[in-house]
C-alpha positions in Angstrom: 0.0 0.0 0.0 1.2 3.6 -0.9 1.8 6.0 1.9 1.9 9.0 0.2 -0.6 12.1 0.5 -2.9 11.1 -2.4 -5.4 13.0 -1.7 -5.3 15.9 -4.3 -2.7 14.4 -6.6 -2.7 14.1 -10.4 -3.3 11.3 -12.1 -2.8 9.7 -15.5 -3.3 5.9 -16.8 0.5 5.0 -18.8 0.3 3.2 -22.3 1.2 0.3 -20.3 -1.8 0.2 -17.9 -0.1 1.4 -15.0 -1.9 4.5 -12.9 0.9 7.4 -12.5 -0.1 9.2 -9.3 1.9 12.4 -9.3 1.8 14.8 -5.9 -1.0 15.2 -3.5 -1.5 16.4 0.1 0.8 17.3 2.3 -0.7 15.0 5.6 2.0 16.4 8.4 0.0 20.1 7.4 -3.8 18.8 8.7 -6.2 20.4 6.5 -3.5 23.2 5.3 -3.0 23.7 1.3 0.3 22.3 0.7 1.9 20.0 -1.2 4.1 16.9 -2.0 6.7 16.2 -4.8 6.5 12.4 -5.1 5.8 10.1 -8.0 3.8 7.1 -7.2 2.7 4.2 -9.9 0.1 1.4 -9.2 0.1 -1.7 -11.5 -3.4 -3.5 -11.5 -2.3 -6.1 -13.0 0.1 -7.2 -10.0 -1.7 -4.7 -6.9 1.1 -2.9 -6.2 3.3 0.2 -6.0 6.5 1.4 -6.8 7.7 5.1 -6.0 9.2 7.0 -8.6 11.4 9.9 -9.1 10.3 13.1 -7.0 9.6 15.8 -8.7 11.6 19.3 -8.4 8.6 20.9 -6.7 5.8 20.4 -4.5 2.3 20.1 -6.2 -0.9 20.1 -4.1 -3.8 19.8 -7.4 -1.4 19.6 -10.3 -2.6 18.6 -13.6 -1.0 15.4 -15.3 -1.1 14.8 -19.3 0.1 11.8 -21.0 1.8 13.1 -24.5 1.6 11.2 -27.7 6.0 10.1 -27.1 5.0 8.4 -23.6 5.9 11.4 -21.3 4.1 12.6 -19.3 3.5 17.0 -19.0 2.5 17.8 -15.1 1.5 21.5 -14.6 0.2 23.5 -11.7 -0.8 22.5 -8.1 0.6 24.5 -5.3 3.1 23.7 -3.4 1.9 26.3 -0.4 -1.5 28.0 0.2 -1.5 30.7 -2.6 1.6 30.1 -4.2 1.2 27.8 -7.3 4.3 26.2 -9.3 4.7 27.8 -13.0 7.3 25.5 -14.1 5.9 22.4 -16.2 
């Protein structure tokens, strides 16, 4: 089982059928707007996860795309109440 802040992350299903989970909810911050820089993917098939990468910032609410190459574009989120993260 993941223990990451899911709550508020992005998510995108892979070519491959796995379920990228990308930031989420700070949990140490209660009910505060913040959030978390990890990469999370769940397989289905086998019921598990693996952590990926984190990612250079904190995204509380980001946005997660899967481009046409495989990549996958994450925008937004903040990464503390009022202050969202520009950078892709």
């Amino acid at each position: 089982l993941n223990q990451q802040g899911l709550f508020c992350s992005g998510v995108v299903t892979l070519a491959d059928g796995r379920i990228m989970v990308v930031g989420g909810h700070d949990q140490s911050t209660g009910f505060v707007e913040t959030g978390i820089n990890s990469v999370n993917f769940f397989n289905p098939a086998t019921n598990t996860w693996t952590q990926g990468p984190n990612m250079h910032f904190a995204r509380w609410y980001p946005s997660a795309t899967l481009l046409s190459d495989g990549r996958v574009l994450v925008v937004s989120g903040e990464s503390t109440p009022g202050v969202y993260v520009d950078t892709p």
